[in-house]
N, C-alpha and C positions, 0 to 999 in steps of 0.2 A: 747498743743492741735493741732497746727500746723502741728508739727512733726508726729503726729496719723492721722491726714486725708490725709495727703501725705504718709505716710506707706499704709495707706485703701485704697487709688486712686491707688496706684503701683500695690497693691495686687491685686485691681481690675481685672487692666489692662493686670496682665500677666496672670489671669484665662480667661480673655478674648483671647486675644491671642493664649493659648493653647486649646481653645475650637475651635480655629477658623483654628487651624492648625491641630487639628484631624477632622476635618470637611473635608472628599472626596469631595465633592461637591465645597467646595471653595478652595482646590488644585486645582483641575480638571482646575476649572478657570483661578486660579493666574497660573499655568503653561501653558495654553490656551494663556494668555495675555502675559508672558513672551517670547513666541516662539514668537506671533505675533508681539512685538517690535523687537524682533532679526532681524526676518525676514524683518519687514519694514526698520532696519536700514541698510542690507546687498542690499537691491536695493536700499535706498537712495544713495549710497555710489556709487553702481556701477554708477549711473545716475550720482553722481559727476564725476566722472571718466571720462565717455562717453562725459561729458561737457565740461570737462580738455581739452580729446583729439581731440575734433571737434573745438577749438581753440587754436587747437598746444599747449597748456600747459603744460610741464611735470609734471607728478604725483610726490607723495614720493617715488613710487614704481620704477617710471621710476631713477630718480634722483638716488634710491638704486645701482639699476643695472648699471648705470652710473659709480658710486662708484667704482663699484666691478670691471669692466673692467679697471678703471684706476688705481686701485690697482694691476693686473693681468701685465697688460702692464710697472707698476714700479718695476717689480718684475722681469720681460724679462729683460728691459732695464737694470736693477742692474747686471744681468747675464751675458749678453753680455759685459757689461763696463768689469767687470771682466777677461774676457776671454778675449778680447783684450787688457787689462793690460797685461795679461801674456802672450798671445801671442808677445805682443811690447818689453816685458822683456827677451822672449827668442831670440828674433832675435838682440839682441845687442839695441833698440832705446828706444829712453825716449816715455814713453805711452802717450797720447793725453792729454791734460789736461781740466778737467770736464767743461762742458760749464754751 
C-alpha cells in the first residue's frame, strides 16, 4: 500500500511539474529570476574584486596572470641556458653550472 501512494505522490508530482513547465507565464518568471540571480551574482563578484583591489589583494585572476608570466619568463630562461650551453661548448669552455 506504501509502495502505491508513493507511485501516486510521484505521478503526481511530475504531472505537476509538467503543467508548470508548459506554463509561459511561469517560464517567463523562472527565466526572469534566473537572469536576475546571474546578474546579481556578476556585480557581487565585481564588487568582490574592487574590494580585493582597494586593499591590494590579489584576485585569482590576478595570481592567474601571475602564473602565466612566470611560466613565460621559465621558458625564456630555459632558452637562453641553452644557448649559452652551446655557445660555452662551441668556444672550447665548460658551460656555467645551473644555479
Amino acid at each position: 500500500m506504501l509502495k502505491k501512494m508513493i507511485a501516486t505522490g510521484e505521478e503526481q508530482v511530475g504531472k505537476f511539474a509538467s503543467q508548470l513547465l508548459n506554463n509561459d507565464s511561469f517560464m517567463a518568471a523562472l527565466q526572469k529570476t534566473v537572469n536576475a540571480a546571474v546578474e546579481a551574482k556578476g556585480i557581487a563578484m565585481r564588487n568582490v574584486q574592487l574590494a580585493l583591489s582597494s586593499l591590494n589583494v590579489p584576485t585569482a585572476e590576478d595570481v592567474k596572470k601571475l602564473e602565466g608570466k612566470i611560466e613565460d619568463l621559465e621558458r625564456v630562461f630555459e632558452t637562453l641556458s641553452v644557448r649559452i650551453s652551446d655557445l660555452a661548448k662551441k668556444n672550447g669552455r665548460e658551460p656555467p653550472a645551473d644555479s
